[in-house]
N, C-alpha and C positions, 0 to 999 in steps of 0.2 A: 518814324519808320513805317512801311506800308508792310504788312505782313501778307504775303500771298497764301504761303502755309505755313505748319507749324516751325518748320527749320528755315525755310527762303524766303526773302523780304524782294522787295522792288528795287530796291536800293541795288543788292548785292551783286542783283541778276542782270543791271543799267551797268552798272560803276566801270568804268574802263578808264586806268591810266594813258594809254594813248589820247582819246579824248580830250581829258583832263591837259594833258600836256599840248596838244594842237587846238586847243579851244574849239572842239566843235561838239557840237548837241547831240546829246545822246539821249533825247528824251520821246520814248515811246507814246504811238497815238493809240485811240481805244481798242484798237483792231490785234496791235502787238501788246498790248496790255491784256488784252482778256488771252493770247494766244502763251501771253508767261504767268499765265496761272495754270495753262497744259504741261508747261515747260518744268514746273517749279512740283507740280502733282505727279509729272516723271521723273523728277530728280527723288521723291519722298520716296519711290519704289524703289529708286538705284543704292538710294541711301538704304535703307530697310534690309535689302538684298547682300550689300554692301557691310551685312550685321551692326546695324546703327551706327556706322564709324562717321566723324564729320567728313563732308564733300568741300574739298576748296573748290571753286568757281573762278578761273582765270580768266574764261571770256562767254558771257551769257549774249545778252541782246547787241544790235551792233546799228544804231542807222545807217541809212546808205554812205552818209561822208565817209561816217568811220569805218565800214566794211570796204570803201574801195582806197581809205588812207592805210587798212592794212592789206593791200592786194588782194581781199579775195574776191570770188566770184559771185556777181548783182542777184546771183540766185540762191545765194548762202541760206540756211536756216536761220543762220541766227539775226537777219534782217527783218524776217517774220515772228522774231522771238520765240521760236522755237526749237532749240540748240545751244548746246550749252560746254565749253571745254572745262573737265574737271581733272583734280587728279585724288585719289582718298590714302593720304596716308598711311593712317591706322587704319586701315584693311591689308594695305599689303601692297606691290610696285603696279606700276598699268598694267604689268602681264596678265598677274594675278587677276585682275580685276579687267582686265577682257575678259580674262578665260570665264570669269563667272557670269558675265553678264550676258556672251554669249550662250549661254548654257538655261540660262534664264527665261523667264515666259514673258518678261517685260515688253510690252508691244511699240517699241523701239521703232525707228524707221529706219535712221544708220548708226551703224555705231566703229567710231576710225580710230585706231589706235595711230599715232601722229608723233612721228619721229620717237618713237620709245618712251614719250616724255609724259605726257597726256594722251586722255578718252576724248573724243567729240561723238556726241549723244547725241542725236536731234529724232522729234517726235511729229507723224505725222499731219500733217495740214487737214484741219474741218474734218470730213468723213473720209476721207484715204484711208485706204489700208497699209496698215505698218507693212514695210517692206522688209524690215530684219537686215538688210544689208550688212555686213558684217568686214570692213577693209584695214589693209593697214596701211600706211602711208611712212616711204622713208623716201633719203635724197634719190637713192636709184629708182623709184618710182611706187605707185600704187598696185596693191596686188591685193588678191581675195585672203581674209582674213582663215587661218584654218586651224 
């Protein structure tokens, strides 16, 4: 196991069943490798913030196959590995844990609460400034997070 930090491995923040299941390469080059050690040093804040509860990781890094075998869009974060769908149980439901993260100083760049179900995290590219964006996304559409 590649340990990026203390709590997130390489492994965890790769690992996708879809992948796994349509045989395609999920394997990160140096560029999205050093960009899911931003990724994995954002998730330690979210965790920490989060009162040490563990972070499940549903969908971390995504190659392009696998981002456009699960529809999203070729400009996703988590293409650049830097984005991350979680959900924390032992903290409390995604409400909760928007409400806190919004509220937080974590230099975030979006943060989408996604059908009530899960968080999507993702942290800004190189020298960007975190944009805080803050959305939620359900079937009747995308609105400002508030």
């Amino acid at each position: 196991m590649t340990r990026l930090t203390p709590h997130f491995t390489l492994e965890e923040l790769t690992f996708s069943n879809t992948a796994t299941r349509l045989d395609i390469d999920n394997t990160p080059n140096d560029v999205q490798k050093f960009n899911l050690v931003t990724l994995a040093e954002g998730l330690e804040l979210v965790r920490t913030k989060l009162d040490g509860h563990a972070i499940r990781v549903s969908s971390g890094f995504r190659s392009m196959d696998l981002n456009r075998a699960l529809r999203s869009k070729d400009t996703s974060y988590h293409t650049y590995g830097l984005a991350a769908d979680f959900t924390c149980p032992g903290f409390g439901d995604v409400h909760d844990i928007m409400r806190t993260l919004a509220g937080s100083s974590i230099e975030f760049d979006q943060l989408i609460l996604e059908f009530g179900s899960w968080i999507h995290v993702a942290f800004p590219k190189g020298t960007d400034k975190p944009r805080r964006q803050m959305l939620a996304i359900s079937k009747s559409g995308v609105r400002i997070y508030e």
